[in-house]
N, C-alpha and C positions, 0 to 999 in steps of 0.2 A: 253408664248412667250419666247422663249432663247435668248440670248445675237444678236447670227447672225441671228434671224430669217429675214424671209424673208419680214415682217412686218417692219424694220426699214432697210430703203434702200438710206437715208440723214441724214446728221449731225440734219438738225433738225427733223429728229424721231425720231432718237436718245438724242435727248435733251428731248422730249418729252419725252419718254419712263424713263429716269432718274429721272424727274422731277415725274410723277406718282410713280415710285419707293421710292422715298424720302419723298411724300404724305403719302405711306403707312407706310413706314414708321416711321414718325412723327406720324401718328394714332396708333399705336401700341405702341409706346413709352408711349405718353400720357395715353395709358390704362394700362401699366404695372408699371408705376411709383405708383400710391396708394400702390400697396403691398409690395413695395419697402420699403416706409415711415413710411409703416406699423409697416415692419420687422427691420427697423433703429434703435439705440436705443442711440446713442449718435445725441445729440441734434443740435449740426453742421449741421450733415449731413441731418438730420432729414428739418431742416430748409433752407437749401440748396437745397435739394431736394424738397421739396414744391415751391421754389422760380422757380423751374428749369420745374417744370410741368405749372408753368403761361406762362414760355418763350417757352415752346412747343404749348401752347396754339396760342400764337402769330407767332412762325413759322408755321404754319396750316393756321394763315389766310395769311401770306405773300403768303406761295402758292400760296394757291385761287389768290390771288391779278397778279400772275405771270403767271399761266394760264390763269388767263382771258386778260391779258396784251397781252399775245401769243396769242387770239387766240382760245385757247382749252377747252375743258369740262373739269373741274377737277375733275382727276379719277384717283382713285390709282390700283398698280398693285400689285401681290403676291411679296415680298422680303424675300426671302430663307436667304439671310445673314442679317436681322435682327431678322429674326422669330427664327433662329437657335443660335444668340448671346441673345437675350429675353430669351431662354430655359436654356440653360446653368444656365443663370445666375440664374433661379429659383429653376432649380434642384441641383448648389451648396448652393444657400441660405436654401435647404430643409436638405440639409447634415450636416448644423455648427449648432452645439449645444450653445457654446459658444459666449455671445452678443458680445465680444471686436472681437474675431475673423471674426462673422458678419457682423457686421458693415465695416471690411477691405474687405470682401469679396465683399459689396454691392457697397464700391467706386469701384474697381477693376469692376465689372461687369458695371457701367457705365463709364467708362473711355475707356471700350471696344464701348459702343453703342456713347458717344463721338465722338472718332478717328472713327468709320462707318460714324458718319455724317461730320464731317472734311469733309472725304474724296470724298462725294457725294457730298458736296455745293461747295469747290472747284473746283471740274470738275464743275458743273456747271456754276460756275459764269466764269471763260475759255468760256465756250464753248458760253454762252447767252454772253459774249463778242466775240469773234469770228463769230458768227452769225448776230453781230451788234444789239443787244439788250440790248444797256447800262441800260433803264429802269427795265429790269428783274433780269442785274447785280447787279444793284444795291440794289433791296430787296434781291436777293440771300446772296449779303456781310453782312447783315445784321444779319442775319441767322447764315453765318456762323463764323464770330465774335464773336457771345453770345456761338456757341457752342466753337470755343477757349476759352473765358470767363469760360466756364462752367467748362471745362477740368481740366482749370488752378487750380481753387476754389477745384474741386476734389484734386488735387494734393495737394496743399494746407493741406487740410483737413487730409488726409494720412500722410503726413510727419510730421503734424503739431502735430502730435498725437495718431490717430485712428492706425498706422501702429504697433509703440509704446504697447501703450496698447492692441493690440492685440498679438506680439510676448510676 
């Protein structure tokens, strides 16, 4: 389905359609984090990122919880701009030989998927208010709070060091 398809013809298909997208992409996330932690090797992050695959955990069932709230089957759709920021990030991780540089590259590649989910639970929690769905808004802020939270900690983590010893 594309953006204008002819499938989303109201704001709330449109929220739907977003809300699936954000599904899929919180499942995709979830599954690319292990190699992630894998490949981490400063212990921060390492331990952050573990922290951070429970709280993806629990945005997955917030979902659920907002779909069934609305209404819908919860169903995730293909998402080209996380599938494509997930790739990146594994084909630079495949390129750095050096752990301190790694490990910058690993914050950097989620700080990317991060600001992606920013920017979809904001729209959404607009729009499930807009739509008069405070209930929805309100797991959506939830959501999207931990990933500010998450962001922050990334940032954190880079300046506080990782950035440092990898220059």
């Amino acid at each position: 389905m594309g953006l204008f398809s002819k499938d989303i013809k109201t704001m709330d298909d449109l929220f739907v359609h977003q809300l699936q997208d954000v599904y899929y992409a919180e499942k995709q996330i979830h599954k690319a984090l292990p190699k992630m932690i894998e490949k981490a090797t400063d212990q921060g992050l390492r331990s952050g990122l573990e922290a951070h695959r429970g709280e993806t955990e629990g945005h997955i069932r917030r979902l659920e919880q907002v779909f069934k709230q609305h209404g819908v089957e919860a169903k995730a759709v293909n998402c080209p701009a996380i599938d494509g920021i997930l790739k990146e990030a594994d084909e630079v991780a495949g390129e750095v030989a050096d752990k301190e540089v790694l490990d910058a590259a690993i914050v950097a590649a989620c700080q990317a998927v991060e600001h992606y989910e920013i920017t979809r639970y904001g729209t959404l929690v607009a729009w499930a208010k807009r739509l008069g769905r405070q209930d929805c808004a309100e797991l959506l802020q939830q959501n999207l709070d931990e990933e500010y939270a998450a962001d922050d900690k990334l940032t954190k983590l880079a300046t506080g060091g990782i950035n440092r010893k990898a220059a």
